[in-house]
C-alpha positions in Angstrom: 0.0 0.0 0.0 1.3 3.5 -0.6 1.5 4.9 2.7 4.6 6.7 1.9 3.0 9.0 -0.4 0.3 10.0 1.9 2.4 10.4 5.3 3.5 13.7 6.8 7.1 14.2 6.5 9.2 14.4 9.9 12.5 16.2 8.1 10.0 19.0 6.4 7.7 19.7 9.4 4.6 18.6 7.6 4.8 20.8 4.8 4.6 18.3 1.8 1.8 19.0 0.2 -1.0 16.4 -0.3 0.5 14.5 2.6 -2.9 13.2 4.6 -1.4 10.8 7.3 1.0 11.6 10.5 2.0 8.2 10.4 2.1 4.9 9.6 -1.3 2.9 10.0 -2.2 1.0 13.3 -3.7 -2.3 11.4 -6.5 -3.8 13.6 -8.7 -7.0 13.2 -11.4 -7.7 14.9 -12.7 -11.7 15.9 -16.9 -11.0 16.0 -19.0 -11.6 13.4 -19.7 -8.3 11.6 -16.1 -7.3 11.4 -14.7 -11.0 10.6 -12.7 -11.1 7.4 -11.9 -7.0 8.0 -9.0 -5.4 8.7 -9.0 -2.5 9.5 -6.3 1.0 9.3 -6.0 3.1 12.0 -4.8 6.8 10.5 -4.3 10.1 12.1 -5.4 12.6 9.4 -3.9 16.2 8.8 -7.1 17.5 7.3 -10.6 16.0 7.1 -12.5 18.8 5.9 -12.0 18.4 2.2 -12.9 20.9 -1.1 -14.6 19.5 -3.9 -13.0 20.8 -6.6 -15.2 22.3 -9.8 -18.9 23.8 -9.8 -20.5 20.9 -8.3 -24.3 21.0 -8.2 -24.2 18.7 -4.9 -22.1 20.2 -2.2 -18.9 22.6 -2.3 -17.3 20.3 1.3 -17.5 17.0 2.6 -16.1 15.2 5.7 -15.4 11.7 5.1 -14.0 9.9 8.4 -13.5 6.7 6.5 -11.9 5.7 3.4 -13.3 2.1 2.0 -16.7 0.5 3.1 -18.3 -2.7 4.8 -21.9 -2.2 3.5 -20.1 -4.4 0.1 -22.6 -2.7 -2.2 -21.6 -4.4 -5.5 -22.5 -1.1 -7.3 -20.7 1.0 -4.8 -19.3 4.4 -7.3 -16.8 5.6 -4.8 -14.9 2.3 -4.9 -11.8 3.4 -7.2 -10.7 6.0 -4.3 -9.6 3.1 -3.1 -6.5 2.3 -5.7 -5.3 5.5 -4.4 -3.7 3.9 -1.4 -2.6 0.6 -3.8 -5.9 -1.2 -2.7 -7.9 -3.0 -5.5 -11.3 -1.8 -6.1 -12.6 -4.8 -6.1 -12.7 -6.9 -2.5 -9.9 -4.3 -0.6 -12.7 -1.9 -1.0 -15.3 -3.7 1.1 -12.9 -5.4 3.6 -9.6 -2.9 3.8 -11.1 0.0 5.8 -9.0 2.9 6.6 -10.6 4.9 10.1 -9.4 8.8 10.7 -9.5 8.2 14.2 -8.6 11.4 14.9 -11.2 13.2 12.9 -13.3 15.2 15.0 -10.7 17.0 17.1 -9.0 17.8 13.5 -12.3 18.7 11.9 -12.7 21.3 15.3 -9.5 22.5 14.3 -10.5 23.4 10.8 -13.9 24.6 11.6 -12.3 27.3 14.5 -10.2 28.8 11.2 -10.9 32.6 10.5 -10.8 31.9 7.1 -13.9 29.3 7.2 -17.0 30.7 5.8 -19.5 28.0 7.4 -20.2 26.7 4.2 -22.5 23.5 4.0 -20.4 20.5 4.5 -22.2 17.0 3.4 -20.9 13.5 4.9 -22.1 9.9 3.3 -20.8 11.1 -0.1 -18.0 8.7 -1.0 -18.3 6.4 1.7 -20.9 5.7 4.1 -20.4 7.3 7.9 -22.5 5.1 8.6 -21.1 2.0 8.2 -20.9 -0.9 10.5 -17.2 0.8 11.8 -18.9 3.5 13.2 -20.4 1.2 15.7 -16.8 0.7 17.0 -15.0 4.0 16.4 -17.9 6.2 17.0 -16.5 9.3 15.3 -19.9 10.6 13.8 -20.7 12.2 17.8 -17.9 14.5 17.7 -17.8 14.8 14.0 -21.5 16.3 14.5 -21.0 18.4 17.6 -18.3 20.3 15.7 -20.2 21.2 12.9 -22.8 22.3 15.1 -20.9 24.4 17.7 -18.8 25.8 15.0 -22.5 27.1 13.4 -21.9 25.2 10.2 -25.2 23.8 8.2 -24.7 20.2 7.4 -26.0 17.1 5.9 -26.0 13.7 5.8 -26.8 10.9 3.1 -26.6 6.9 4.6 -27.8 3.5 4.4 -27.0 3.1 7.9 -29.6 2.4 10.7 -27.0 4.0 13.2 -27.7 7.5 12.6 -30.8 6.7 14.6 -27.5 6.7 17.4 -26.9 10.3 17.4 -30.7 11.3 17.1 -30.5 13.3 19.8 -27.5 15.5 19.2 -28.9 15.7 15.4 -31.8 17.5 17.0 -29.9 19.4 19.0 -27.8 20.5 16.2 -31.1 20.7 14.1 -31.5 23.6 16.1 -28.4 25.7 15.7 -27.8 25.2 12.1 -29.6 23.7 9.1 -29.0 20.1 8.9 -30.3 17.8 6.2 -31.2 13.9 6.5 -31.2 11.4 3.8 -31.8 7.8 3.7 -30.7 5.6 0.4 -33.3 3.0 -0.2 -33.1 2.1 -3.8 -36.0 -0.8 -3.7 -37.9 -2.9 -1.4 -36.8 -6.3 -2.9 -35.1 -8.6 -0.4 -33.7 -11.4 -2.5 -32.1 -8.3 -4.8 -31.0 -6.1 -1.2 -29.2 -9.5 -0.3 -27.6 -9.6 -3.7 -26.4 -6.2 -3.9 -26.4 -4.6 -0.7 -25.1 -7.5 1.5 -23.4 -5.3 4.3 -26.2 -3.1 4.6 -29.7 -2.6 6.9 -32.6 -4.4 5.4 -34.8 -1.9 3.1 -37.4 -2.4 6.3 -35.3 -1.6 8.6 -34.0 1.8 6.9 -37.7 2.6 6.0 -38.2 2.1 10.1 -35.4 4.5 10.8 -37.1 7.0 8.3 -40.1 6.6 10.1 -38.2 7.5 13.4 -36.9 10.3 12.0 -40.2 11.6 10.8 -41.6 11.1 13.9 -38.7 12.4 15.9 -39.9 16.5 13.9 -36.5 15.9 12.3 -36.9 14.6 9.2 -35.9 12.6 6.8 -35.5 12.4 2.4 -35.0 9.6 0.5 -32.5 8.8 -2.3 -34.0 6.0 -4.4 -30.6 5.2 -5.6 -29.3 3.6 -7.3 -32.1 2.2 -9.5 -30.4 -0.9 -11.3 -31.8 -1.6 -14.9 -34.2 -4.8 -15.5 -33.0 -5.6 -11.5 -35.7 -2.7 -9.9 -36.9 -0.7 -12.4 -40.2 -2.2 -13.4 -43.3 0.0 -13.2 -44.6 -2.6 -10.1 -41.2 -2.3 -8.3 -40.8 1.7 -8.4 -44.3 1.9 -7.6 -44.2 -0.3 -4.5 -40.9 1.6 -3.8 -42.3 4.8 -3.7 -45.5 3.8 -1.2 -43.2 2.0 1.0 -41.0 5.3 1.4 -44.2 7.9 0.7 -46.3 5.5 4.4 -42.7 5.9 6.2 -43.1 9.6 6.4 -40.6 10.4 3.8 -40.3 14.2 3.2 -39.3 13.5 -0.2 -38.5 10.8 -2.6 -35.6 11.7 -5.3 -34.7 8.8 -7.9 -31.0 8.1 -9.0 -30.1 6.0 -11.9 -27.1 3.5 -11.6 -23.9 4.7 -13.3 -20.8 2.4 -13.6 -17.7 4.0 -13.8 -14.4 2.8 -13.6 -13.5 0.8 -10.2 -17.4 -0.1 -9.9 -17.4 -0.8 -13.4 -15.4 -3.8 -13.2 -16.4 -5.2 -10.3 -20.9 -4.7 -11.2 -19.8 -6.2 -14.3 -18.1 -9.6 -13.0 -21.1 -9.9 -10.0 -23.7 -9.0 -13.6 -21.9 -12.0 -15.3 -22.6 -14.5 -12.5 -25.4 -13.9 -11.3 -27.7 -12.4 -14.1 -25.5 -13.3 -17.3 -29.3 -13.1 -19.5 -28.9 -9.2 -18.3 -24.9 -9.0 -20.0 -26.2 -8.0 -23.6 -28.8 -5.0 -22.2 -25.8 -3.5 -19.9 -23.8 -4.1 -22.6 -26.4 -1.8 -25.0 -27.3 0.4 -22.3 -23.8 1.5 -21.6 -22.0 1.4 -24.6 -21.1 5.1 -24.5 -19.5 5.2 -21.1 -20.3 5.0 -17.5 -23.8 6.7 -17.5 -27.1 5.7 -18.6 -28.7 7.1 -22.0 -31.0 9.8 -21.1 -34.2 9.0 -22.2 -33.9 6.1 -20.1 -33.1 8.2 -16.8 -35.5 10.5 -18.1 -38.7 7.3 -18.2 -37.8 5.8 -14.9 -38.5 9.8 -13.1 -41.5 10.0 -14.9 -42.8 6.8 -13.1 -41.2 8.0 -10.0 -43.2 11.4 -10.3 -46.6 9.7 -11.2 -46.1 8.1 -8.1 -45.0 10.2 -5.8 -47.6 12.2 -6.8 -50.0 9.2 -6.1 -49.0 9.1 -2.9 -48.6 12.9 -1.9 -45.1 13.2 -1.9 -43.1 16.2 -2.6 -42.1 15.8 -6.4 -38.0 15.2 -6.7 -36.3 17.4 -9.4 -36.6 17.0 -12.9 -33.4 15.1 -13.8 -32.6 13.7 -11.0 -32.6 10.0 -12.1 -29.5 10.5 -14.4 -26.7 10.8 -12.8 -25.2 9.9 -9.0 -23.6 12.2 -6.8 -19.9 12.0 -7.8 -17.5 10.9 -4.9 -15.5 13.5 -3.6 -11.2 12.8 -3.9 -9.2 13.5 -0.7 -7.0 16.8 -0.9 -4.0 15.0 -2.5 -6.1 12.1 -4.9 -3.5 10.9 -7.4 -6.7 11.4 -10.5 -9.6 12.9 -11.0 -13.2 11.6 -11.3 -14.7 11.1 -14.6 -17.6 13.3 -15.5 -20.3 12.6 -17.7 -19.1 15.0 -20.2 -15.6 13.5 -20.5 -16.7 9.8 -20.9 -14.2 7.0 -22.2 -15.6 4.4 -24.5 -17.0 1.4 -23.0 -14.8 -1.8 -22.8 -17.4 -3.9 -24.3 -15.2 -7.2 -22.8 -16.0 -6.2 -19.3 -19.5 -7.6 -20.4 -18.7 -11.0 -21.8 -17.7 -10.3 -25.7 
């Protein structure tokens, strides 16, 4: 793994730039069940309060306190950050989980800046903050209470059950500074959650912690993402979708089209080959072009998604919004740049069985 090129420099004083780690990584493994077969890297970050560069139409700062994530989603977009540090995209991803365990006193330390200009800061996304480490590490408290005390307006996007943890200090922040709730909750299929999502709550369970939310005055929106094509896209499936979220109190539905780029590309593509290999010749149409989804397919799929949030008295997403993902955020010194949908390379048609 390439430490080396993420470590602070003794001799220099810490003045490298890009370098994101005092030190080498405290490597931990622990013998229960939900963490058997991870390992996990213990880092003390210089900065976690990271730019994203560009105009993006999402969020301007993010705060991720992991790197790497246990939820397995086969689909996952944020997994080539990982080949930053010289892990693969592939299994490292779900099972090589690096923890800043020093995150909130740093992120306090950046917040307390004169410079900073309380800008909205989101978390969940590249990785979830949520994820089964947090149970351990428990760095979202302090990550939150910073935020708040420092009067910065924040939000949060997860798959994890967990936030349900810090509901209290949410509420409490909820009422110093705007603070924003989303749950992911792409379908209501078991058998397919169990396929693709194997690290994750149950679609129940994360429609029970919306309903907590909504009952707590807090509030909650749901990201129906991603939608995978010919796996949960069927008129039936978005509309059961949509009541399930609409009866758990939802304050919003918005849909979210899968898009494969490279890192998640590979990996969908080798799970789409064993598991669904009738499926291999419509991905391999579908994406031809590149990583994203052709839009009058994104464009069908939020229709339906309308009709039935409508149906069901929700607050109508954005138009749009079924296209493209959220892109995930690179650390202050990422080696590359994400790809954008306007500078897509063409489709390696082998990845899908030529």
């Amino acid at each position: 793994m390439r430490w080396s090129g993420q470590l602070i420099d003794a001799e220099d004083g810490g003045s490298r730039q890009g370098a994101l780690f005092e030190a080498e990584p405290v490597v931990r493994t622990f013998d229960t069940p939900a963490f058997r077969g991870s390992t996990f890297y213990e880092v003390r970050a210089k900065t976690v309060l990271n730019r994203v560069p560009g105009d993006s139409p999402f969020f301007g700062w993010t705060v991720n306190p992991y790197r790497g994530c246990g939820h397995r989603c086969v689909y996952c977009f944020a997994r080539k950050t990982h080949t930053y540090l010289d892990f693969d995209s592939g299994l490292d991803f779900d099972t090589r989980i690096v923890v800043k365990v020093n995150a909130p006193e740093v992120l306090r330390r950046e917040l307390a800046r004169k410079s900073w200009r309380h800008e909205h800061v989101a978390m969940g996304t590249n990785v979830d903050c949520y994820q089964r480490a947090e149970g351990r590490y428990q760095l979202m408290p302090g990550i939150i209470a910073a935020l708040a005390d420092s009067g910065t307006p924040f939000s949060i996007l997860t798959k994890g059950t967990l936030m349900l943890r810090d509901l209290p200090l949410l509420q409490r922040a909820a009422r110093e500074v705007e603070v924003g709730l989303s749950m992911s909750i792409g379908f209501v299929d078991d058998a397919l959650w169990r396929e693709v999502e194997p690290g994750t709550p149950s679609p129940a369970r994360r429609l029970d912690a919306v309903r907590a939310l909504a009952d707590s005055g807090i509030g909650c929106s749901v990201l129906m993402a991603p939608i995978l094509p010919h796996l949960s896209d069927s008129p039936e499936q978005l509309r059961a979708t949509v009541e399930a979220i609409a009866r758990a109190g939802a304050k919003s539905v918005t849909p979210l089209m899968l898009h494969l780029r490279p890192g998640a590309r590979e990996w969908y593509a080798a799970w789409l080959k064993e598991h669904h290999p009738d499926l291999v010749p419509r991905y391999r149409a579908l994406y031809r072009r590149g990583s994203y989804l052709p839009a009058w397919y994104g464009d069908k799929v939020t229709d339906l998604v309308h009709e039935y949030a409508a149906e069901f008295g929700m607050t109508r997403p954005n138009r749009g919004s079924a296209r493209n993902l959220p892109q995930p955020d690179p650390e202050p010194s990422a080696e590359a740049s994400a790809d954008s949908p306007s500078a897509e390379r063409p489709t390696q048609l082998s990845l899908w069985g030529d």
